[in-house]
N, C-alpha and C positions, 0 to 999 in steps of 0.2 A: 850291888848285885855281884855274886860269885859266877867267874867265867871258867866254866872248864878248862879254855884252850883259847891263843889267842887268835884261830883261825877255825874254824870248821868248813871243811870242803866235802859238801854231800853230792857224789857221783866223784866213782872211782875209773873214769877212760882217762884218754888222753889229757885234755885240757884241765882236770880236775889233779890227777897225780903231778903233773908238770906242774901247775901252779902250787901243789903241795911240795915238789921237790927243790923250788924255789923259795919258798917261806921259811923251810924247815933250816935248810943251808946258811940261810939269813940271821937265824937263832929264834925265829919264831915261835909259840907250842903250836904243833897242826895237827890234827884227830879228821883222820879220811872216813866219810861214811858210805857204804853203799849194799844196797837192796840183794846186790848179788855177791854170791861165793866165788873167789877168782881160784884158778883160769875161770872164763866163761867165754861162749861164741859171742861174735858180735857180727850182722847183718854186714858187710864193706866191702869194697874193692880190692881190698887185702895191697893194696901196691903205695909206697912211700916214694912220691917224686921228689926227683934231684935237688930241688928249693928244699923241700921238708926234710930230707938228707942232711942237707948241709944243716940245718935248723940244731938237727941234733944233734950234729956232730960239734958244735957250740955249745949245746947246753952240756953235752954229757958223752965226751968221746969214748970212753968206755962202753958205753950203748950204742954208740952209735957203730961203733967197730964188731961189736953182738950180732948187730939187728943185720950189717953187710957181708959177715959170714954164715949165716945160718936162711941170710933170704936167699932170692933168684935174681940176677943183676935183669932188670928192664933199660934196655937203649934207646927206648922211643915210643913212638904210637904206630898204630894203623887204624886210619880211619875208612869208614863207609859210610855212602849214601844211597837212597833210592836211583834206583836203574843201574846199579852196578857197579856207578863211580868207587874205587876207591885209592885212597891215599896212604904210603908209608914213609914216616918222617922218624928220620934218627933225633935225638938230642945233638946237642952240638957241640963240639971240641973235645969230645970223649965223655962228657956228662952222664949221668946215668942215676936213675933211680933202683928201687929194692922191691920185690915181692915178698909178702909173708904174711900168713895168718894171722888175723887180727888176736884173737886169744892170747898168742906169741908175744904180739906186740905190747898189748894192753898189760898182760904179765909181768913184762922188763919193767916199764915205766910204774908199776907200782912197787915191785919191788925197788926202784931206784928212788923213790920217795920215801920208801921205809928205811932204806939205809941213811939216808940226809937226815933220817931225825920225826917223821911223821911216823904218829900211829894210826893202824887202819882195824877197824871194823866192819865184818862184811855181813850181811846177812839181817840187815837194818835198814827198814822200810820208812822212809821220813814221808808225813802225808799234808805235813804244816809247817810255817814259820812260826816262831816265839818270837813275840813282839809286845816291844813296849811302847806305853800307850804316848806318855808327857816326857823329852819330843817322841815323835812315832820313828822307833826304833829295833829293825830286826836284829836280835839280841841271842839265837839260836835259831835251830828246829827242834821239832817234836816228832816222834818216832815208834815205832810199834815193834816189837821183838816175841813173838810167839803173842799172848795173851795182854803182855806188859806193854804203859808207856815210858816213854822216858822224854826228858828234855837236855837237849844236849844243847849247851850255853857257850858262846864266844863273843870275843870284841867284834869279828869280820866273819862273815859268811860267804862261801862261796858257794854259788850253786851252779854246779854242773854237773846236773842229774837229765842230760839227755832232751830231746824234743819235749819230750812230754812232761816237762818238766812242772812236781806241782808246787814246788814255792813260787816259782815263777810269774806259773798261769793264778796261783791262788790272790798275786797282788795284781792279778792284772797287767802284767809285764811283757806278756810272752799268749801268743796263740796261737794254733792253726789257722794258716793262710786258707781265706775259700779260692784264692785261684792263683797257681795251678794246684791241681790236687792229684797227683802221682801218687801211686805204691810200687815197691821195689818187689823182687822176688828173685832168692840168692841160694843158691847151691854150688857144690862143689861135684865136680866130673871128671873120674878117669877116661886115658885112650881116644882123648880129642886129637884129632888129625891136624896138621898144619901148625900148632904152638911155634911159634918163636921168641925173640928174645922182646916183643914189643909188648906191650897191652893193648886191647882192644875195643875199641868204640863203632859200634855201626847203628845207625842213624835213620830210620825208619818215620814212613808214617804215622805209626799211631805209637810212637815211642822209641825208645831205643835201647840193642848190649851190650853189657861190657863185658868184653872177656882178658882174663888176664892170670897168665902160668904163674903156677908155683912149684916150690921144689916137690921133688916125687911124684912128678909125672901128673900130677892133678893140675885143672882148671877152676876158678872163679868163674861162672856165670851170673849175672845180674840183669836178668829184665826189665825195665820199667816202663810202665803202662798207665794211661790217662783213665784216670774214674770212666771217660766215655766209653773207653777201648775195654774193658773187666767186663764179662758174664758173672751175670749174679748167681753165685753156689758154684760157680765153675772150682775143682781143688787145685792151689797151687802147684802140685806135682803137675797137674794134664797144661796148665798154663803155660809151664816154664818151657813142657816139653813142646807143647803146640809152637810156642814163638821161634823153638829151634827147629822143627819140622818145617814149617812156611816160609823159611827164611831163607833166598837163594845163594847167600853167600855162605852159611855154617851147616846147612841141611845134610850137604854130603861130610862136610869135618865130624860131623857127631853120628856117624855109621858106624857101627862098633862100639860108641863112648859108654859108661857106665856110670848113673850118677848114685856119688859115693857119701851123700849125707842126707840131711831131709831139707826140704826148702824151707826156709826163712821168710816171712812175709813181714815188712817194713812199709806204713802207712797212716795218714796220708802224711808226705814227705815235708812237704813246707809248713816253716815256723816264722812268723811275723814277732819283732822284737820290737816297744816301743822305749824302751831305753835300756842301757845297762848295767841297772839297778836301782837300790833306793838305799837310804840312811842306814849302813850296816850289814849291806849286804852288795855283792856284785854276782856280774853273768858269766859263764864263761863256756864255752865249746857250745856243742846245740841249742843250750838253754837258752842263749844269747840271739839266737835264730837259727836258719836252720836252710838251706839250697837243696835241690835233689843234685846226686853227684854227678852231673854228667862230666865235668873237666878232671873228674876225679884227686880234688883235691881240698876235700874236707879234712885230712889231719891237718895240715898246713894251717888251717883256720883254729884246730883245736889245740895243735900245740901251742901257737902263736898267740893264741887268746887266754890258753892259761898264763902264757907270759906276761902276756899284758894287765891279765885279773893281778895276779900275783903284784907286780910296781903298785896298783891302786892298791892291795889290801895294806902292802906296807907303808905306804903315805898315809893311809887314814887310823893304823896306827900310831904313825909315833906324831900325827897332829890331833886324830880328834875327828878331821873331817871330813865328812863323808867323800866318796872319792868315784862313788858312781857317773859322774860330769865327767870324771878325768878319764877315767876310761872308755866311755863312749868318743870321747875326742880322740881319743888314741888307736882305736877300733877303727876310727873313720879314714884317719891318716894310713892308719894300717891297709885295710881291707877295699876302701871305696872303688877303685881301679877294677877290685876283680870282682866287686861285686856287678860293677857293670856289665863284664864280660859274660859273666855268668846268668845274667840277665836277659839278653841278647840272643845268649844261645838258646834260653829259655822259650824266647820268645819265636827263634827260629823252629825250633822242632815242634812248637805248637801250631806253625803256619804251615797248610800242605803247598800253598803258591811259595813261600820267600824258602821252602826245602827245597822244593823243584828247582828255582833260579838257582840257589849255591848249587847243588849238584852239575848243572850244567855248565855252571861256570867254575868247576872243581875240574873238570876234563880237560879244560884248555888253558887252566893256570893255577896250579898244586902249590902255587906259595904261600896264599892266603892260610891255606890251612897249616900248614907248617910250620907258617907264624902262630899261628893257634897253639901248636903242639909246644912250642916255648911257652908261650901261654901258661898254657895250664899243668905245665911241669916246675914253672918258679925257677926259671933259667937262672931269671936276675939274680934271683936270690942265691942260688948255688955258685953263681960266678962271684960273686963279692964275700964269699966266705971266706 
């Protein structure tokens, strides 16, 4: 069989162009595909912590010194709870993460994958895997371009085409989780009162925001709301604005604010993964699973995981065999720790009783959370850089 490339990575964000820009460096051929024309917006938190910092600044100090002159330096969190509690926790020993529009983001990392040696195509809808039958072997995708199809052929596939991933879901690899089932709702807001240099999580009963500055005066809002908590036909605009109206800690910050784009709706949030891939093909960034952001630190997974796809596509290169095993073990070494944490929180802000307890116990001892905010900034990880 004639292979185009010995890589094809269908889904051009994070996880997808990193693992490309990794392959390519390598001396690999790698042909990027994706559905969409870049720039493009992407639904996020738009904020790079310290650990995902440092990540980059490893793979590609050049970007990474980009991505710290042209964001907004974040020094930490502020967190909130029901009744009032809240907590503001710095990074520690001058650490610091970045603010900046995803589009921005997504943009560098693909053009620093073209430069390493991938080519990309954009504007190319893959709706199947090419698969061979004796052994069963993903061998490409299959692709639609205006009227046309096409089969685009490789030794390794990487799919990292997002939650909704359909090579993924089409082998049965990958689905929407039925519980919890959150949607997001993301706009961008001038003339919000009180910005500092923290990002922002406040922690509610029937969900929780994230708010987080960026440069020129603009705010990241992202609401997210439990299927139970959504009005059917309610429009995201009255949503977003409603969760700021009702909300006693941002009601008065958003007097005057202006919001300066159209809301985003992102749903439902969670992605159940039951391995990380099969014979000829690997997982990487969302397609691999999927968390709702509350720690805000889903690049960190998606850059990390293209790392990791990337070592598997090259071992099952230059042996033959398949390498989907090695990377789920690698995944687990990796990820397991914070998938727990993530999990927990999960499960706290689905509980109105174990919310109530933390908040009252947030008032008379702010470490826990603190320690949180190491947490899910990847201290560790920026200290050991």
């Amino acid at each position: 069989m004639h292979f185009d490339s010995d890589v094809l990575v269908v889904g051009a964000g994070p996880a997808g162009t990193v693992a490309a820009g990794q392959l390519a460096a390598a001396g690999a051929r790698v042909r990027i595909i994706d559905r969409a024309t870049f720039p493009r917006d992407k639904l996020c938190g738009d904020t790079v912590n310290p650990g995902c910092v440092a990540m980059l600044s490893r793979l590609n100090p050049a970007l990474a010194t980009r991505v710290r002159a042209r964001g907004l330096t974040i020094t930490g969190m502020t967190i909130s709870g029901p009744g009032g509690v809240t907590v503001a926790a710095e990074y520690p020993a001058g650490l610091s993460g970045t603010a900046l529009m995803r589009r921005d983001l997504d943009q560098w990392l693909l053009e620093a994958a073209v430069c390493a040696g991938a080519q990309f195509d954009p504007g190319v809808a893959v709706h199947r895997p090419e698969i061979a039958e004796h052994p069963f072997r993903v061998v490409g995708a299959q692709s639609t371009c205006g009227r046309r199809e096409y089969a685009f052929r490789a030794r390794v596939v990487i799919a990292a085409d997002g939650r909704a991933s359909r090579i993924a879901a089409s082998l049965g690899l990958a689905r929407f989780a039925t519980t919890p089932q959150r949607w997001a709702y993301g706009a961008y807001f001038s003339r919000v009162r009180g910005m500092t240099s923290r990002g922002e999580m406040h922690i509610r009963r029937d969900g929780y925001v994230g708010v987080a500055p960026l440069p020129g005066d603009v705010a990241n809002v992202c609401v997210v709301r439990e299927r139970a908590h959504l009005t059917a036909g309610q429009p995201p605009d009255a949503l977003i604005a409603g969760a700021i109206a009702a909300d006693p800690v941002l009601q008065d910050r958003f007097i005057g604010a202006r919001r300066v784009s159209d809301v985003a709706v992102l749903g439902p949030l969670a992605v159940e993964s039951r391995a990380a891939g099969c014979a000829g093909m690997l997982l990487a960034g969302d397609a691999a699973g999927f968390v709702d952001p509350m720690t805000g630190d889903g690049l960190r997974f998606a850059i990390r995981g293209g790392e990791l796809a990337a070592h598997a596509a090259l071992a099952e290169l230059e042996t033959g065999v398949p390498a989907h095993a090695q990377l789920l073990a690698s995944r687990m070494r990796e990820f397991a720790g914070k998938w727990r944490v993530n999990r927990a929180l999960r499960a706290l802000v689905g509980s109105r009783h174990a919310l109530a307890c933390a908040a009252l116990a947030a008032r008379a001892w702010s470490a826990p959370v603190e320690h949180l905010v190491g947490i899910a900034g990847d201290i560790r990880l920026a200290r050991s850089a």
